[in-house]
C-alpha positions in Angstrom: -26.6 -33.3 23.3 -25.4 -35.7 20.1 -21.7 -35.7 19.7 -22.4 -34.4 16.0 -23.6 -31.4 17.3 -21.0 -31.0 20.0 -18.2 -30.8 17.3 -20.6 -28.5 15.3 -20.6 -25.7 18.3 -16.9 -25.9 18.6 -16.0 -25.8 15.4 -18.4 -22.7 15.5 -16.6 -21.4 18.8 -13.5 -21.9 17.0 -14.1 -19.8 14.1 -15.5 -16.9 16.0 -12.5 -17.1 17.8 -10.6 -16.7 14.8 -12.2 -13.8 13.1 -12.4 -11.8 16.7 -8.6 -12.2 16.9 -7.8 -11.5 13.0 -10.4 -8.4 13.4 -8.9 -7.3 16.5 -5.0 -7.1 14.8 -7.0 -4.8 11.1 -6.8 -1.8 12.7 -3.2 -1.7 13.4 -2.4 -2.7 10.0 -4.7 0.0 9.0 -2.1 3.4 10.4 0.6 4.8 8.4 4.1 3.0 9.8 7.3 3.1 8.7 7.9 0.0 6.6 11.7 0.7 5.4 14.5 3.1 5.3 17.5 4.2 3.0 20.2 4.0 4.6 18.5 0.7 6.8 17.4 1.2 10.4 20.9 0.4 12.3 22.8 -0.1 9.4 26.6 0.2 8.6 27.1 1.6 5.2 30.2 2.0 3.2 28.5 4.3 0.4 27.6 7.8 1.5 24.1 8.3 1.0 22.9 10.6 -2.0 19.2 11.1 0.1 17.6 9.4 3.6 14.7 7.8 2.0 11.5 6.5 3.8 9.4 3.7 2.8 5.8 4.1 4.5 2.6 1.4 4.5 0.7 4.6 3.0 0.8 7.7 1.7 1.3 10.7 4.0 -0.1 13.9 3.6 1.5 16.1 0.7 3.6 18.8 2.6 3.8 17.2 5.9 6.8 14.9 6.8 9.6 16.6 8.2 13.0 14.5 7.9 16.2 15.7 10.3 19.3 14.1 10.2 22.0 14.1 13.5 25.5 13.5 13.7 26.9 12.0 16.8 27.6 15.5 18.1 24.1 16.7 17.4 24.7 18.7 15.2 22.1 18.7 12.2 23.3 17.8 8.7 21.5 19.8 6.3 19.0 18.3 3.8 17.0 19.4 1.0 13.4 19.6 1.8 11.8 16.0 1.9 9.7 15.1 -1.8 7.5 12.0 -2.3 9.3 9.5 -5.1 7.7 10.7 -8.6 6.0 7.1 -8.9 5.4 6.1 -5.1 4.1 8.8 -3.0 4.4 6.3 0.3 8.6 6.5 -0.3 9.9 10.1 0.8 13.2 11.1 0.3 15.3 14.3 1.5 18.8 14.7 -0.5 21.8 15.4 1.2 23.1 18.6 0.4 26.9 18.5 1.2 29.3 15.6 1.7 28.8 13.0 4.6 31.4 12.6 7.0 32.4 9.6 8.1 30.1 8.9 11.4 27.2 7.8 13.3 24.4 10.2 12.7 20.3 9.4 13.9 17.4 10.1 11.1 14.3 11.8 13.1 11.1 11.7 11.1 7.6 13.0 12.0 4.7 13.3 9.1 0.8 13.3 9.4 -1.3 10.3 8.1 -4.0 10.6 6.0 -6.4 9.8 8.7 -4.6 12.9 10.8 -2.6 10.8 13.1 0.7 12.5 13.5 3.6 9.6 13.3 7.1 9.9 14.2 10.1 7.6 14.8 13.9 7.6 14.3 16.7 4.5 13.7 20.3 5.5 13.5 23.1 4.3 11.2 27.0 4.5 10.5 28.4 5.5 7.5 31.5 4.1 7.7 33.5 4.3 4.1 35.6 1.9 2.6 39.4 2.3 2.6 
């Protein structure tokens, strides 16, 4: 075997190589996942929140995440029911419906891809206001 073609197969191998391993990582990219979140995932905020807002890769079904909000006590802080934003239906906000207390409280989400994959997750944050 020439050397020519020896670097031609291995520059071959190499690229088949390459596609298997960016092909195998598509399909994750692919799901519904929780990109961002208002307040931040293990934030401390000085600003009570006016909604807990969730930023998603896609869209979720119409009617079908479900947003709860915990206080360190767990005891559940009431929100309105959770609405896609008016021009991005991948960002889903519930409004709070009273005041926040000062605290530690844990955002549980669940909703239902478009695909049918149910998806949950939670994160926590402090809202801690200013002085």
């Amino acid at each position: 075997m020439s050397a020519r073609r020896g670097y031609k197969l291995t520059a071959f191998a190499a690229v088949l190589l390459f596609v298997g391993i960016v092909a195998a990582g598509a399909p994750a990219s692919l799901h519904l996942a929780l990109s961002k979140a208002e307040p931040a995932v293990d934030s401390t905020i000085t600003t009570a929140p006016s909604a807990i807002s969730l930023f998603f890769t896609q869209a979720p079904q119409e009617g079908a995440t479900a947003i709860r909000l915990v206080d360190s006590r767990e005891q559940e802080v009431p929100l309105a029911e959770p609405k896609p934003d008016a021009s991005d239906a991948k960002v889903i906000r519930a409004a709070l419906t009273a005041p926040l207390p000062s605290g530690a409280y844990q955002v549980v989400w669940r909703t239902v891809a478009s695909d049918g994959h149910v998806v949950r997750g939670d994160f926590r944050f402090t809202y801690r206001p200013d002085s």
